[in-house]
N, C-alpha and C positions, 0 to 999 in steps of 0.2 A: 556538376555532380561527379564529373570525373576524378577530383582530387579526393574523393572519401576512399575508394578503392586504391589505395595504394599504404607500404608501410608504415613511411613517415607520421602520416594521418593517425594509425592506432599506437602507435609508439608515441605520439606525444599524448596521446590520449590516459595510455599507463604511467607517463610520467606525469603529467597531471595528478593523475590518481593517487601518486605515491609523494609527491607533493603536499598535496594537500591534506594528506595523515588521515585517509578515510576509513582505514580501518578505525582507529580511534573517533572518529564522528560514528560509525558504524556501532561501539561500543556505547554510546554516549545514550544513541536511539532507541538499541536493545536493551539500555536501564531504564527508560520514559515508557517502554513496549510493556514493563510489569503494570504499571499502573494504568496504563490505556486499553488493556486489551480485553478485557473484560465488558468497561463501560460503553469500549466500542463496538462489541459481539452486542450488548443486549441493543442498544438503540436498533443496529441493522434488525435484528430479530423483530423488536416493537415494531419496525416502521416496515417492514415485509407483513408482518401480523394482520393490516390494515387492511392489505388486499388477498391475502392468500392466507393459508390456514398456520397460525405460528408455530404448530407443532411441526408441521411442512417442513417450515423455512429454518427452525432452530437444527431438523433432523440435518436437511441437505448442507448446514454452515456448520456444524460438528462432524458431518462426515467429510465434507471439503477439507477441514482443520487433521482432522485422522489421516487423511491420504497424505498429509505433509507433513504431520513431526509425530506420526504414530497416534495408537489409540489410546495408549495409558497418561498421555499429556492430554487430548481431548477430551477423557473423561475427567481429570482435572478442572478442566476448565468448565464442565458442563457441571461439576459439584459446586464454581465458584459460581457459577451464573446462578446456582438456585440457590444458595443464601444471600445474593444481591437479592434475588426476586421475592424474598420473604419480606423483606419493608414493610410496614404499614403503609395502605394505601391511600388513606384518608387524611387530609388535614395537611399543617405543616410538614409533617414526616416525609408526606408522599411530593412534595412540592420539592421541601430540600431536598429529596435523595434525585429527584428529575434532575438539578441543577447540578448537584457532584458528578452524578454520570455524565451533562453533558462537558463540562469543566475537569473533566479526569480523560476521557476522549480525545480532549482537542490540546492536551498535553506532549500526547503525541506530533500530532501537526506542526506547534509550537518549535518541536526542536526538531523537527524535519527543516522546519522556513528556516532558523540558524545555520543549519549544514548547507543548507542549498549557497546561503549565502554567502558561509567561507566558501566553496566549491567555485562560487561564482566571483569572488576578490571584492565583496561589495559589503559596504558598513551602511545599515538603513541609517534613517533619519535621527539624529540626536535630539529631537525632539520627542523624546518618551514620556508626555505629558499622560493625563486619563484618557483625553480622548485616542490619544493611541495607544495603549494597553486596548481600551474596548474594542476599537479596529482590528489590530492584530487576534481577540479573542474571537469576535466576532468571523472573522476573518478561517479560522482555526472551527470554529463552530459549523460554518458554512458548509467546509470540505468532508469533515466528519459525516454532517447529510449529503452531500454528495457522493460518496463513500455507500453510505447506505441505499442510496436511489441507484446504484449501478447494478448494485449487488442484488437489490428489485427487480429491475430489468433483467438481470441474467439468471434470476431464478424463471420469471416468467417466460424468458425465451426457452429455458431449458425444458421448462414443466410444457409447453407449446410442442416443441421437438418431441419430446417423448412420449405424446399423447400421438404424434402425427406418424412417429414410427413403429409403434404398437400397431396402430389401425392399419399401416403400408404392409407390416410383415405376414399380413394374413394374404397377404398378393404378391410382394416382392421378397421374397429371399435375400435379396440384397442388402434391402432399405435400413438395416443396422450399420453397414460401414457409412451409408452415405448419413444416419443422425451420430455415428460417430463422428464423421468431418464436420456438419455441420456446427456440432456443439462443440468440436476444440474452435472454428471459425468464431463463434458467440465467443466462447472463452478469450480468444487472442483477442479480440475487437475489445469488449468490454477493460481487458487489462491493457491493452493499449489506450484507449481513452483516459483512464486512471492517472498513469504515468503522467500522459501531453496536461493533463490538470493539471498536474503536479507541479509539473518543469516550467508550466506558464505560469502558475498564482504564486506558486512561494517564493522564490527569488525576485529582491529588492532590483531587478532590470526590467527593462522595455522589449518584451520579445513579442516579435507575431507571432499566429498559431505555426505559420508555415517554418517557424525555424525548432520549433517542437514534435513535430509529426513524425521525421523522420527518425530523431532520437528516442521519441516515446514507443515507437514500431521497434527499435533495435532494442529497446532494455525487455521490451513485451516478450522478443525472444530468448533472451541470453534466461532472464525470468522462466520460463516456459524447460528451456533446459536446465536451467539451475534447480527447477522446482522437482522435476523427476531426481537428481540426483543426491540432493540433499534429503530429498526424501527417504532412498537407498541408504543414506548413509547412516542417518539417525533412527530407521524404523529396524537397520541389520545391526548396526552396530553395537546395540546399544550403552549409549552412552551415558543415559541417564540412571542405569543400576546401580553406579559406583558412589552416586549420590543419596540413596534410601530416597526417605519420602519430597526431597528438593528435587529428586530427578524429573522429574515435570515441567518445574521450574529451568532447568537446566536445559533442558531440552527446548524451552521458546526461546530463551535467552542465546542459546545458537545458531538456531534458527534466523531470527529476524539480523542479528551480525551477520552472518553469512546473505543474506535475502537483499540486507541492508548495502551492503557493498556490491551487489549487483547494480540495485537503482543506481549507486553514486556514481559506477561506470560508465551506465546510462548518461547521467546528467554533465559527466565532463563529453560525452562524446557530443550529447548537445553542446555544450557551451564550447567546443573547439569546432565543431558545425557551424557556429553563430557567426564565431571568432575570424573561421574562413568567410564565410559567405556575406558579413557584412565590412569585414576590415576592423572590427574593433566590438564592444559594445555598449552601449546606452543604458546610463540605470534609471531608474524613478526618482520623480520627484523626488527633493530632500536627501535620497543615497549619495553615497560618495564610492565610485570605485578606488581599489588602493592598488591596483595595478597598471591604469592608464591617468 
């Protein structure tokens, strides 16, 4: 573990990064983030809805989205969820709009697994027959719910916490900083988990969990401070004025690039993690690395 602290280790970590043109993968993600970002607010929303009150869960995932790119792009978004949610509910209509939302979702994902895999120097399987399109879909579908089940857990812990600190503060005077620590605690943990998903399923290599832990913990944080200050930037700045009624638009689409070249920083510091600690690395089945 000694060789991660030193400079070499982060300097090839940037040149990596600069290598592999992430801002432009960055760009590529923030254009897939228009069409994903909605279908994948309402799923999480539906599938929170199931256990806990949907107006709850849509309030606490719009004011989450408001503390990071401002309130006049979240209410954007909360106007686009309610003409998705106008659909007819019955019949075909309601079956096909199920299947676009979850097929516009995992869009996303899609060109997440392509970044990961330039990042990674690895060409999947030339076999792109159906059965792997449905794999890679399914595959993409998966994480979407995955996605959603996190964001369940971290609503439930949080709604736990703030019922427990309520009842504490009639005894402790305290017990607000410690459900403040513990809810950034829930917060780092749950986006920590997210990340090591991330860094383990999409990229066409062979990794243990334990060569993802440590880089999904480092992106968890750089994420964590990135997300205070992009949030500064875009909620003082503003930047979305100068665009009239796009500026909403404008304002995710900076967003997720900036958000988005965090992760990738993440993912090379994993994959030069790997790189140290295994000697090389191993891709999947059918992949071909194009650097070893």
């Amino acid at each position: 573990m000694k060789f991660i602290w030193n400079l070499t280790f982060f300097k090839k970590i940037l040149t990596c990064w600069s290598e592999d043109k992430a801002p432009t993968l960055s760009a590529a993600l923030a254009y897939y983030t228009i069409f994903s970002l909605c279908p994948l607010i309402i799923i999480c929303i539906a599938i929170g809805g199931f256990f806990l009150e949907e107006e709850m869960v849509q309030g606490k995932v719009l004011n989450q989205i408001a503390s990071l790119i401002g309130m006049s792009a979240a209410q954007q978004i909360k106007t686009m969820i309610g003409l998705v949610n106008q659909t007819p509910t019955d019949g075909f209509n309601f079956i096909f709009g199920i299947v676009v939302l979850i097929f516009g979702a995992s869009g996303f994902f899609g060109q997440l697994q392509t970044s990961m895999n330039a990042i990674w120097h690895v060409k999947p399987p030339k076999d792109r027959g159906i059965w792997k399109i449905i794999k890679d879909r399914f595959l993409s579908v998966t994480l979407v719910l995955g996605v959603a089940f996190l964001l369940l857990v971290s609503l439930i812990l949080s709604t736990v916490l703030t019922t427990i600190s309520q009842y504490l503060s009639n005894f402790f005077p305290g017990s607000i900083f410690i459900h403040t620590m513990l809810d950034f605690i829930v917060s780092m943990g749950s986006i920590t988990v997210l990340f090591a998903l991330l860094f383990k399923v999409l990229p066409d290599v062979d990794l243990e969990w334990k060569d993802v832990w440590i880089g999904a913990f480092f992106t968890a944080i750089l994420f964590s401070v990135g997300k205070i200050l992009l949030s500064l930037y875009l909620t003082k700045g503003n930047i979305g004025s100068a665009f009239g009624a796009a500026g909403a638009l404008i304002i995710i689409l900076v967003w997720v690039f900036y958000s988005a070249q965090i992760l990738f920083i993440g993912a090379e510091f994993t994959k030069v993690y790997t790189e140290y600690r295994r000697n090389g690395i191993k891709t999947t089945k059918g992949a071909k690395s194009t650097r070893y």
